[in-house]
C-alpha positions in Angstrom: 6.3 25.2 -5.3 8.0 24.4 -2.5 10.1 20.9 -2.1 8.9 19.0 0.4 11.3 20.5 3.0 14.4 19.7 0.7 17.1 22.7 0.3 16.9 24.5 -2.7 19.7 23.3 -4.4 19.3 19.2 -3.4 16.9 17.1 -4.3 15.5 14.7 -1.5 17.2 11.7 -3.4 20.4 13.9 -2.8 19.7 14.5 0.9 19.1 10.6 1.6 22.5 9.7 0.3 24.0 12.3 2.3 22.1 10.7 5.3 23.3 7.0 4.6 27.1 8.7 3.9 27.1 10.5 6.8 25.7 7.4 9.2 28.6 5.3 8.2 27.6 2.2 10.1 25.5 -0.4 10.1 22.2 2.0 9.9 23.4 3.8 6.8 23.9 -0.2 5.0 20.2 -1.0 6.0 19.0 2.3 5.1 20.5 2.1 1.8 19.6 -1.9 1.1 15.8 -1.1 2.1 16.2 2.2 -0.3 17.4 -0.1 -3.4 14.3 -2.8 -2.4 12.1 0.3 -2.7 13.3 1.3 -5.7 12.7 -2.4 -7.5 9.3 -2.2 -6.1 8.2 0.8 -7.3 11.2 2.4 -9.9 9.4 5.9 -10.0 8.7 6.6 -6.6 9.4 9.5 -5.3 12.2 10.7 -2.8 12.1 13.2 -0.8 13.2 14.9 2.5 10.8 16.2 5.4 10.2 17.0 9.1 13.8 17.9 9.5 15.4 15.4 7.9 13.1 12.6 7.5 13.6 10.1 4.3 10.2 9.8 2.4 9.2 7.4 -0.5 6.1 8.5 -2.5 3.9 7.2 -5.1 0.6 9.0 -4.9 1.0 9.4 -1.6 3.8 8.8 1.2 4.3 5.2 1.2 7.0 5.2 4.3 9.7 7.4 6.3 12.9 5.9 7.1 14.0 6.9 10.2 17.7 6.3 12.1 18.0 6.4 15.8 20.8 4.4 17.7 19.5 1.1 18.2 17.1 0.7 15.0 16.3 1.8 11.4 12.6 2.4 11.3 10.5 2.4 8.3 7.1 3.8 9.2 4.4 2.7 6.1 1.9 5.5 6.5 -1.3 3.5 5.6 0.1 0.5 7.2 -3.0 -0.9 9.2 -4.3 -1.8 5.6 -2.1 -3.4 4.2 -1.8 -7.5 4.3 1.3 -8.8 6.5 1.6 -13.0 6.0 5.4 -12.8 6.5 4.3 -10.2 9.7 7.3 -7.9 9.2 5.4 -5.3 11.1 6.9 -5.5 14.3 6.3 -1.7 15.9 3.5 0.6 16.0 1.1 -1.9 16.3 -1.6 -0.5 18.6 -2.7 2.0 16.1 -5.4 2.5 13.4 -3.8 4.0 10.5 0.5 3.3 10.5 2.7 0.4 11.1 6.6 0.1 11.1 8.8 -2.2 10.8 12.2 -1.9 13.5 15.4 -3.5 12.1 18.2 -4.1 14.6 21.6 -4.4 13.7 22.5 -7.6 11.7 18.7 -8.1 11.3 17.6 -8.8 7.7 14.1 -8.3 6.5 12.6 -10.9 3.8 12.9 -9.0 -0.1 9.6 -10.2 -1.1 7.6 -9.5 1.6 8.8 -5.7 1.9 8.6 -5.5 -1.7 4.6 -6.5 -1.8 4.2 -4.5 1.2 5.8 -1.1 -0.4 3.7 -2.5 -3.5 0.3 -3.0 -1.7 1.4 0.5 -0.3 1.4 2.0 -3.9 -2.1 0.7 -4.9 -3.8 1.4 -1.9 -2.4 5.2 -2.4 -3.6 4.8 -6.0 -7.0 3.6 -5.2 -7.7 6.5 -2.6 -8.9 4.9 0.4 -7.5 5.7 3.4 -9.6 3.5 5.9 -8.2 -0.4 7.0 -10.0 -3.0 5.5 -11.2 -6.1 7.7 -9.3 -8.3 5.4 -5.4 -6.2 5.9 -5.9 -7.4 10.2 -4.2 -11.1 8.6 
């Protein structure tokens, strides 16, 4: 079986340290600070590396991408329309029905709690196998 666009001799946890390494600024930090919150959320999920490059965390389905451009570090939830938001770190992709994303600008910091019971909700809604937004997640 294929892996999930990784090479065949590195795992996608390999290829997203390579990408934080190889950023060396202030992108690779949050990149790698959201990775560890992640990881205390959900300790086996899944890394991997797709589209070209992409970072992906998986449990029972793609929970978010963590994308680097110049100005922002991205993380895309895949099914983020239905999940709750009180703290309302959902601050890009708004206008559609299925994903949300949260933009972090240099010397931002995003609340460990909050992205932590998102990447959780994120995990049981995979889990439970609906994929449709539920009236009560527009909050």
């Amino acid at each position: 079986m294929k892996k999930s666009g990784a090479s065949q001799n590195q795992s996608g946890s390999e290829l997203i340290s390579k990408r934080i390494a190889a950023l060396g600024d202030w992108r690779g930090d949050t990149l790698s600070r959201m990775r560890k919150l992640i990881k205390e959320a959900v300790p086996d999920v899944v890394e991997e590396w797709r589209w070209r490059g992409t970072p992906v965390w998986s449990h029972s389905g793609i929970i978010c991408t963590g994308e680097s451009y110049k100005k922002v570090v991205k993380l895309t939830f895949a099914k983020g329309a239905s999940l709750k938001d009180p703290a309302h770190l959902f601050n890009s992709s708004l206008e559609g029905n299925v994903r949300r994303a949260i933009d972090i600008h240099e010397g931002e910091q995003v609340g460990e709690s909050a992205f932590k019971a998102l990447v959780c909700q994120a995990v049981a809604l995979n889990s439970s196998g609906k994929s449709k937004p539920s009236k009560k997640a527009k909050s």
